[in-house]
N, C-alpha and C positions, 0 to 999 in steps of 0.2 A: 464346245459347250459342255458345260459340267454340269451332269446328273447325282442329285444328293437324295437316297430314298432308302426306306426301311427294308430291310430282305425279309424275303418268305422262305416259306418252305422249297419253292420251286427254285431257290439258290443254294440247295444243300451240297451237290458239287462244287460251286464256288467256294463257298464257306469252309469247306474243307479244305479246300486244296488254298487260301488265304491264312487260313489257323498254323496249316503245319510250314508256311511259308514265315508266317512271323518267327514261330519256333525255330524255324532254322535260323531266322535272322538274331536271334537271341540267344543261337547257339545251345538252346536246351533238349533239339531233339536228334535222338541219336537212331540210326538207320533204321535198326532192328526194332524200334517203337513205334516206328510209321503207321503200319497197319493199323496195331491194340489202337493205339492215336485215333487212328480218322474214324475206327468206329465204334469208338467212345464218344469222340465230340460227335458224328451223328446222330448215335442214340441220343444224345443230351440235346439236341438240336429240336430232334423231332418231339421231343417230351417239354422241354420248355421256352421255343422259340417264339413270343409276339404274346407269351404268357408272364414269363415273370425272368424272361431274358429278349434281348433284341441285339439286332442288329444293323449295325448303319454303313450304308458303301457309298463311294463317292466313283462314278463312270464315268470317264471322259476316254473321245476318241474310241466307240464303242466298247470299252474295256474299263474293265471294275480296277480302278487305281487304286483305294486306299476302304479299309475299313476302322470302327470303333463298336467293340460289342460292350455290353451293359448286364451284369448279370443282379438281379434286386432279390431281396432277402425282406422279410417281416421279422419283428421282436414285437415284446411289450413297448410301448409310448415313453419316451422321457422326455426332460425339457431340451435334450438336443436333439430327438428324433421323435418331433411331434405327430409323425404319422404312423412311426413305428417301421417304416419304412427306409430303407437305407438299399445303395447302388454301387456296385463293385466298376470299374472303367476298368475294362483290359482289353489287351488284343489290338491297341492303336497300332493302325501300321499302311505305310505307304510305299508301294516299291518305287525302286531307286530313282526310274527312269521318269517319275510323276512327281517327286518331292521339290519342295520351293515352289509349289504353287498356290497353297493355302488350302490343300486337300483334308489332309489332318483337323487342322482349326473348323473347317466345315463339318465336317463327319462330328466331330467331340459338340460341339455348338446345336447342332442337330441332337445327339444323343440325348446331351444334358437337354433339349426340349421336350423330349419322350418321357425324359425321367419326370421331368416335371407332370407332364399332365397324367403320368402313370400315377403319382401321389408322393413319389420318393420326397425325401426330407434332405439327404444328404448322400452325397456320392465320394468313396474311396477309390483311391488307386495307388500303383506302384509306380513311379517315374525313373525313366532312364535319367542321366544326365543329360543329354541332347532333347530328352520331353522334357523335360524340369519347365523352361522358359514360356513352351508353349501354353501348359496345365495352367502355369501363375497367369500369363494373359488373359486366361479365361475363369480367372478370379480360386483356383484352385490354391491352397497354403498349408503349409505346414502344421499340423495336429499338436497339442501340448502331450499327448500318452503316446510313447513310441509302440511299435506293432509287436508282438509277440508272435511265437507258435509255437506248438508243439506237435513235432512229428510225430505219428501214430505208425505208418508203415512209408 
Protein backbone atom coordinates (compact mmCIF):
# COMPACT_ATOMS: atom_id res chain seq x y z
CA UNK A 1 0.00 0.00 0.00
CA UNK A 2 1.21 3.40 -0.95
CA UNK A 3 1.10 6.24 1.47
CA UNK A 4 1.14 9.90 -0.19
CA UNK A 5 1.20 12.66 2.64
CA UNK A 6 2.55 16.08 3.55
CA UNK A 7 5.71 15.95 6.01
CA UNK A 8 6.04 17.69 9.35
CA UNK A 9 8.34 18.70 11.22
CA UNK A 10 8.54 15.28 13.02
CA UNK A 11 10.24 14.13 9.55
CA UNK A 12 13.26 16.34 9.78
CA UNK A 13 15.65 13.29 9.87
CA UNK A 14 14.09 11.86 6.94
CA UNK A 15 14.02 14.99 5.07
CA UNK A 16 17.55 15.30 5.54
CA UNK A 17 18.90 12.42 5.02
CA UNK A 18 16.27 12.32 1.36
CA UNK A 19 17.88 16.08 0.29
CA UNK A 20 21.35 14.93 0.61
CA UNK A 21 20.43 11.64 -1.07
CA UNK A 22 19.02 13.44 -4.14
CA UNK A 23 22.18 15.46 -3.99
CA UNK A 24 24.29 12.70 -4.37
CA UNK A 25 22.17 11.39 -6.93
CA UNK A 26 22.70 14.65 -8.90
CA UNK A 27 26.15 14.24 -8.18
CA UNK A 28 26.38 18.02 -6.64
CA UNK A 29 27.25 16.98 -3.18
CA UNK A 30 30.67 16.63 -2.25
CA UNK A 31 31.75 14.83 1.12
CA UNK A 32 33.23 17.74 2.89
CA UNK A 33 29.54 19.75 2.37
CA UNK A 34 27.55 17.10 4.02
CA UNK A 35 27.34 18.50 7.41
CA UNK A 36 27.09 22.76 6.41
CA UNK A 37 24.36 20.81 4.09
CA UNK A 38 22.18 19.10 6.46
CA UNK A 39 22.13 21.95 8.80
CA UNK A 40 21.32 24.36 6.66
CA UNK A 41 18.55 22.50 5.00
CA UNK A 42 17.39 21.96 8.84
CA UNK A 43 17.45 25.35 9.69
CA UNK A 44 15.48 26.19 6.45
CA UNK A 45 13.11 23.33 7.30
CA UNK A 46 12.33 24.38 10.69
CA UNK A 47 11.80 28.10 9.69
CA UNK A 48 9.81 27.49 6.54
CA UNK A 49 8.34 24.01 6.44
CA UNK A 50 4.04 23.86 6.05
CA UNK A 51 4.67 27.70 5.84
CA UNK A 52 5.75 28.92 2.58
CA UNK A 53 7.61 25.41 1.74
CA UNK A 54 6.31 21.66 1.91
CA UNK A 55 6.94 18.70 1.49
CA UNK A 56 5.57 15.66 -0.13
CA UNK A 57 6.66 11.73 0.59
CA UNK A 58 5.25 8.84 -1.03
CA UNK A 59 5.80 5.44 1.88
CA UNK A 60 5.37 2.27 0.69
CA UNK A 61 6.46 -1.03 2.28
CA UNK A 62 6.98 1.06 5.60
CA UNK A 63 9.67 3.20 4.05
CA UNK A 64 9.46 6.74 2.64
CA UNK A 65 10.19 5.90 -1.26
CA UNK A 66 10.10 8.97 -3.08
CA UNK A 67 9.71 12.74 -2.31
CA UNK A 68 8.76 16.35 -4.16
CA UNK A 69 9.36 19.62 -2.04
CA UNK A 70 7.84 23.00 -3.22
CA UNK A 71 9.32 25.99 -2.18
CA UNK A 72 6.69 29.38 -2.99
CA UNK A 73 7.78 32.87 -3.05
CA UNK A 74 5.41 36.20 -3.27
CA UNK A 75 5.99 39.30 -5.81
CA UNK A 76 3.71 42.01 -6.94
CA UNK A 77 0.44 40.59 -9.15
CA UNK A 78 0.75 40.52 -12.87
CA UNK A 79 -1.43 38.93 -15.57
CA UNK A 80 0.74 35.84 -15.33
CA UNK A 81 0.83 35.53 -11.67
CA UNK A 82 -2.40 36.60 -10.52
CA UNK A 83 -1.98 35.85 -7.08
CA UNK A 84 1.42 37.07 -6.90
CA UNK A 85 2.28 33.89 -5.92
CA UNK A 86 4.63 31.62 -7.66
CA UNK A 87 6.18 27.73 -6.72
CA UNK A 88 9.70 26.56 -7.23
CA UNK A 89 9.30 22.12 -7.75
CA UNK A 90 12.66 20.65 -6.69
CA UNK A 91 14.04 17.81 -4.90
CA UNK A 92 11.86 15.27 -6.99
CA UNK A 93 13.26 12.11 -6.30
CA UNK A 94 12.78 8.40 -5.86
CA UNK A 95 15.20 5.66 -4.92
CA UNK A 96 16.16 3.20 -7.34
CA UNK A 97 14.71 0.34 -5.65
CA UNK A 98 10.85 2.08 -5.89
CA UNK A 99 11.10 3.78 -9.33
CA UNK A 100 8.46 2.57 -12.15
CA UNK A 101 5.81 2.53 -9.87
CA UNK A 102 4.13 5.93 -10.33
CA UNK A 103 5.74 7.16 -6.96
CA UNK A 104 7.17 10.45 -8.62
CA UNK A 105 3.71 11.24 -10.64
CA UNK A 106 1.96 10.82 -7.11
CA UNK A 107 4.15 12.98 -5.02
CA UNK A 108 4.33 16.07 -8.06
CA UNK A 109 0.23 15.50 -8.55
CA UNK A 110 -0.08 15.89 -4.75
CA UNK A 111 2.33 18.83 -4.55
CA UNK A 112 0.88 20.59 -7.42
CA UNK A 113 -2.54 20.19 -5.23
CA UNK A 114 -0.91 22.04 -2.13
CA UNK A 115 0.21 24.58 -4.34
CA UNK A 116 -2.98 25.00 -5.42
CA UNK A 117 -4.96 25.49 -2.41
CA UNK A 118 -1.86 27.36 -0.87
CA UNK A 119 -2.87 30.19 -3.68
CA UNK A 120 0.24 29.57 -5.97
CA UNK A 121 -0.58 30.94 -9.62
CA UNK A 122 2.29 29.02 -11.23
CA UNK A 123 5.02 26.54 -10.47
CA UNK A 124 8.82 26.41 -11.97
CA UNK A 125 11.18 23.89 -11.97
CA UNK A 126 14.49 22.35 -13.42
CA UNK A 127 14.03 19.03 -15.32
CA UNK A 128 16.47 16.45 -15.71
CA UNK A 129 16.19 14.71 -19.15
CA UNK A 130 14.70 11.44 -17.58
CA UNK A 131 11.86 14.09 -15.58
CA UNK A 132 11.38 16.01 -18.75
CA UNK A 133 8.47 13.39 -19.91
CA UNK A 134 7.01 13.04 -16.54
CA UNK A 135 6.71 17.32 -15.71
CA UNK A 136 4.99 17.35 -19.58
CA UNK A 137 2.45 14.54 -18.48
CA UNK A 138 1.47 16.63 -15.69
CA UNK A 139 0.84 19.49 -17.99
CA UNK A 140 4.38 21.23 -17.20
CA UNK A 141 6.15 23.22 -20.76
CA UNK A 142 8.42 25.06 -21.68
CA UNK A 143 8.50 28.96 -20.84
CA UNK A 144 9.02 31.50 -23.89
CA UNK A 145 12.02 33.66 -21.40
CA UNK A 146 14.98 31.34 -20.92
CA UNK A 147 16.25 31.43 -16.91
CA UNK A 148 18.95 33.52 -16.15
CA UNK A 149 21.46 34.01 -13.03
CA UNK A 150 23.71 35.61 -11.59
CA UNK A 151 26.17 34.22 -9.36
CA UNK A 152 26.76 36.33 -6.23
CA UNK A 153 29.11 33.95 -4.26
Amino acid sequence: MINIRRATLEDMDTLVKLRLDFLRHMATLREDDEATLSAQFADYLSRHLNRNALAVLAETDCQVASIALLTVAEQPAHRYLPSGKSGTLLNVYTYPEYRRRGLSIQVVRRTIEEARNMGVSAIDLLATPEGKPLYEQLGFGDTPLPAMRLRIF
